[in-house]
N, C-alpha and C positions, 0 to 999 in steps of 0.2 A: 661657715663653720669648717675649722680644718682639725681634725683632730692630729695629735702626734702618737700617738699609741692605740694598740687596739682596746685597752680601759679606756682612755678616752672618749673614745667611738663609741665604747657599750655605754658609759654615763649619760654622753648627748641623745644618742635615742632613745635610752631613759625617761630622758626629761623630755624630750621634744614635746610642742605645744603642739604643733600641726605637722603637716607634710614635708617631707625633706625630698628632695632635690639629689641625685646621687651621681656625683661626677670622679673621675680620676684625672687624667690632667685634661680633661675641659674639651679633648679633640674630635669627641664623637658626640654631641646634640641632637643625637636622632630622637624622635618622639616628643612632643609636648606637653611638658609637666611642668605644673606650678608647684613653689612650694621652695624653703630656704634651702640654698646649694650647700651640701655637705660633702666635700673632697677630701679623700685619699689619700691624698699627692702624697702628704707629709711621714704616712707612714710606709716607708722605704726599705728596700736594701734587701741581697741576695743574700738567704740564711744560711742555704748548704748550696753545693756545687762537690757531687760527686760526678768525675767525668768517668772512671772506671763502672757507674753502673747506672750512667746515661740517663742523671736526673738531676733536677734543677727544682730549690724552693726560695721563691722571693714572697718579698710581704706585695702587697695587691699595688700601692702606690709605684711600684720600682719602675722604672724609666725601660721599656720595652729594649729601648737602645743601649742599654747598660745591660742588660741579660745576653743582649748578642755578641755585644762586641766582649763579656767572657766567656761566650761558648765557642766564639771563634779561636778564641788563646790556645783551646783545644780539639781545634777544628770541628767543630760540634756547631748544631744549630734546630732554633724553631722551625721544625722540617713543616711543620703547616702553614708558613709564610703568611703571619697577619697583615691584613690590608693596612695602609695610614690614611685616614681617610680626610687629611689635613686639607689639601688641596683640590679636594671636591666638595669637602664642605668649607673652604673659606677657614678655617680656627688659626689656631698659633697651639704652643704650649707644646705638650711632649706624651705621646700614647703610652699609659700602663699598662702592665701585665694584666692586673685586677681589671682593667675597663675590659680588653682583648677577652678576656675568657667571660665575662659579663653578659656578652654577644655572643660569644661564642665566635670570635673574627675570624678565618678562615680563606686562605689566597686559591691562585692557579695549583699548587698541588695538591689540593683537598682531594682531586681525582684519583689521586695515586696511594696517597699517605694516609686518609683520612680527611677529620676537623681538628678543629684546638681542643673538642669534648674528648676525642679519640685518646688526645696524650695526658690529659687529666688523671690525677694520683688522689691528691689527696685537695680538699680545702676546708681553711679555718674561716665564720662570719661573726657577724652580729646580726642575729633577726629582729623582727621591729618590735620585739618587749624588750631589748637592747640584753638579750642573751649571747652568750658568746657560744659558738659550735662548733665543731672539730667531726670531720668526718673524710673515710679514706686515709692515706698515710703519706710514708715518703719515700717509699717504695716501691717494684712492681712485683705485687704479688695477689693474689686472690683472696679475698673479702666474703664474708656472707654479711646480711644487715640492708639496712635500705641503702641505695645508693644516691645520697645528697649531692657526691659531686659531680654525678652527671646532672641532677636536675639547676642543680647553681649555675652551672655551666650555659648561657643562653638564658638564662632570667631576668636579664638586666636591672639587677637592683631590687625587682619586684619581692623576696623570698628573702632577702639579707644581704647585708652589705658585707662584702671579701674584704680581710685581711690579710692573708697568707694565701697559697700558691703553691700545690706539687705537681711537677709536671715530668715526664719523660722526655729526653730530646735524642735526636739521631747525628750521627757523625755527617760531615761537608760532605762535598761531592769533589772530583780531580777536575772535570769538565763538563762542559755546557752545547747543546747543539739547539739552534733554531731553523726548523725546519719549513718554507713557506711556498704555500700555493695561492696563486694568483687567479682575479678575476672568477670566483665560484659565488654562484649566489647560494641565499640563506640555505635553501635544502638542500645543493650540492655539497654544502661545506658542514651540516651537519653528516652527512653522509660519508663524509671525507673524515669527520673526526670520529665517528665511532668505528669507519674500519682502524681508525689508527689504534683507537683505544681498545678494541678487540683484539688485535695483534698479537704477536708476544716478544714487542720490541719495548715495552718497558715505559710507555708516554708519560711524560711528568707534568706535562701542559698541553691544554688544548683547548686555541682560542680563534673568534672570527668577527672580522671589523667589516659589514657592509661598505661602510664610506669608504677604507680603504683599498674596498676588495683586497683585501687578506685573510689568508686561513694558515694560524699557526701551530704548530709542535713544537714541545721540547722533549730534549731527552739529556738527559744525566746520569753521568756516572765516571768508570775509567774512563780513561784519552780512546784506548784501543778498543773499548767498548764499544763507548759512545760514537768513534766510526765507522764500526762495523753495522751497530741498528742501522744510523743515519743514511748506508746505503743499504740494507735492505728496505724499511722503512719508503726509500724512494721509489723502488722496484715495486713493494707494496700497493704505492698509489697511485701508481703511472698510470691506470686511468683514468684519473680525476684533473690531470694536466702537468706541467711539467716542476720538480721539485728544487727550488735551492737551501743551502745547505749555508747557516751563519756558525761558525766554532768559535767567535772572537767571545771572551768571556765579556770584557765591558758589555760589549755589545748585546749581548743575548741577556743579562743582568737589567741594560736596560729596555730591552722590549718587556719583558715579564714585570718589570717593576708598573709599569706602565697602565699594563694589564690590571695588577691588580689591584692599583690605586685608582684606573681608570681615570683615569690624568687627562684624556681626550675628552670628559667632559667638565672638567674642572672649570673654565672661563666663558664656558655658556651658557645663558639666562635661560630658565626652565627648571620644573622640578625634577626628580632622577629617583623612579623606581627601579626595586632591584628584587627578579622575580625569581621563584625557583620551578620549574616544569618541568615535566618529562621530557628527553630532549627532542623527541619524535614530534612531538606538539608544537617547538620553540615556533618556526618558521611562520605556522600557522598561524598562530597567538599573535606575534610580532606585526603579521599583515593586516590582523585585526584592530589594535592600538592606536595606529597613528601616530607613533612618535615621532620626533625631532629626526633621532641617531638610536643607532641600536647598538650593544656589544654582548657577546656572546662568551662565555668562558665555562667551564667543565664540560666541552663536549656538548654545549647545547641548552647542557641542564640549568644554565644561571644567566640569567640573560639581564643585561643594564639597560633599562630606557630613560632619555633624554625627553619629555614631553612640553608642551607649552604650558605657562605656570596656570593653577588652579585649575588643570583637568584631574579626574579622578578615574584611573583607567579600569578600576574592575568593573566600573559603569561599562565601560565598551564591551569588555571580555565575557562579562556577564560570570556563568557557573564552567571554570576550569579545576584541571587535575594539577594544582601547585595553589604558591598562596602569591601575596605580593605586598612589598612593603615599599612604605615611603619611607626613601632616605632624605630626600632635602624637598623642600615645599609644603603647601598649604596648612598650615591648621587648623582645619576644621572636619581633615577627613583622616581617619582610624590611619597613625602609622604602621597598626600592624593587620594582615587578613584577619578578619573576624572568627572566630573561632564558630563551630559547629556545637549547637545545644547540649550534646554531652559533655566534650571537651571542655566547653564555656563552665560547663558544670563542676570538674574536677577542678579546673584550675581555679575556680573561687574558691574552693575546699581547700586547697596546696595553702592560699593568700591569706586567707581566715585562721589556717593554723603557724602560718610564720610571721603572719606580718597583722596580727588578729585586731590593732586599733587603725589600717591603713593608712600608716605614712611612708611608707617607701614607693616612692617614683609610682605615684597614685597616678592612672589613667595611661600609663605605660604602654601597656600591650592590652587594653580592654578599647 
């Protein structure tokens, strides 16, 4: 089922016989749901693009790559830096807006900026009596009422399926610095990034690759800025070992791209949780696991595991302070942490009143 308009959309889950399947272009298959594929894709296209007051609305289908490359025109951009998670999950096809904010996608500056909830304005759905909803605006300014578009925001489908999209964006940056310290194990290099991030030199990334022994920073902004933190910043961590210093923009574009597509585990057998923790725990957690490859990103807080296919790690971990989800592997265990008996409670309450005969991306997040 592809609809081309958002009537469209509202008629088919009208009439749906059963469970539908809710994809935008096809590049994220996280979770395991059965049920007929109903795509997006086809309802496209950037409605407004005010770059004077730094908002952007596309319908849900719109080509992620098509919203950047015109916020670029105006040096403008998706300053939460959604992952493409193409090449870790193996897909083809082309990531939308509408899937990105579905998840709630969210890169290496999440630490600094925010999520993709954070720049969330307004959004238009279809919930599962194929009602059509409008809530928030195209604007930024303050609301009273419930707030649907943060709860849309990271429901994957589950609440109603997007067709429209307001969002905030922020202007480019002039320059880029990567900042890397060598050979620190996991708690020294957590310890390395929260002095960075306590600082008040402005970190816009902060990541750490066991395997490669590397621990990195970014910083962004002016030229003359950006070299001025870059050597404080060094003086900063001088005791954590010696600091170099990459300005080449490819260059630093492509470390962070890397990062957050997490591209280093893209060609390796195994399934790939992606946990969220306090970052003082990460290390801990990590030694507990057993995983393949670890990668570390916000400071500690978001840690990627590489594990052997059909382990289920919160078996190991047992009762922590985060949750953990499965991105790629098994089927037969909960891709998302199980919710806690109250929470479990509300969110049936949330499902029951948007999606009241349960066909949207049934078994999602339960």
């Amino acid at each position: 089922m592809m609809p081309k308009s958002e009537e469209d959309l509202a008629q088919m889950i009208a009439g749906a016989e059963g469970p539908l399947r809710i994809t935008g272009g096809g590049t994220r298959p996280i979770g395991h749901v059965e049920g007929t594929a109903l795509s997006t894709a086809k309802i496209s296209g950037i409605t407004l693009f005010e770059p004077g007051a730094l908002t952007v609305v596309a319908k849900a289908g719109t080509p992620v790559a098509d919203i950047e490359k015109a916020l670029a025109k105006e040096n403008q951009r998706l300053a939460f830096e959604p992952m493409d998670h193409r090449a870790l999950l193996g897909t083809t096809g082309k990531p939308t807006i509408g899937g990105v904010v579905a998840a709630n996608v969210s890169g290496p500056r999440r630490i600094s900026v925010g999520a993709c909830r954070d720049f969330m304005l307004g959004v238009r759905f279809v919930d599962g009596a194929g009602t059509v909803i409008k809530n928030g605006g195209r604007v930024m300014k303050n609301v009273t009422g419930y707030d649907l578009v943060k709860l849309m925001t990271g429901a994957y489908g589950t609440l109603g399926v997007l067709t429209e999209v307001s969002m905030k964006v922020l202007p480019g940056v002039a320059a880029q610095a990567t900042l890397t310290l060598d050979g620190l194990d996991d708690a020294q290099a957590v310890a390395a990034m929260s002095a960075a991030l306590s600082s008040p030199y402005e970190v816009t990334g902060v990541a750490h690759d066991p395997q490669a022994g590397k621990t990195v920073l970014r910083l962004e902004g002016f030229a003359n800025s950006v070299a001025y933190r870059a050597e404080a910043l060094t003086k900063h961590l001088a005791k954590f070992g010696t600091v170099t210093v990459d300005d080449n923009a490819k260059s630093v574009q492509a470390t962070w791209a890397a990062i957050r597509d997490v591209t280093a585990f893209a060609d390796q057998d195994g399934d790939v949780w992606r946990l969220s923790v306090k970052p003082s725990d990460a290390p801990g957690l990590v030694a507990k696991m057993g995983a393949k490859a670890v990668q570390y990103d916000w400071g500690g807080g978001l840690v990627w595991a590489l594990t052997d296919a059909g382990r289920d790690i919160r078996a190991a971990l047992g009762d922590f302070d985060g949750h953990a989800t499965l991105i790629r592997g098994r089927a037969d265990v909960p891709t998302f942490q199980p919710e806690p008996a109250p929470l479990a409670a509300i969110t049936a309450g949330l499902r029951a009143k948007f999606d009241p005969c349960g066909i949207l991306n049934p078994g999602m997040m339960t």
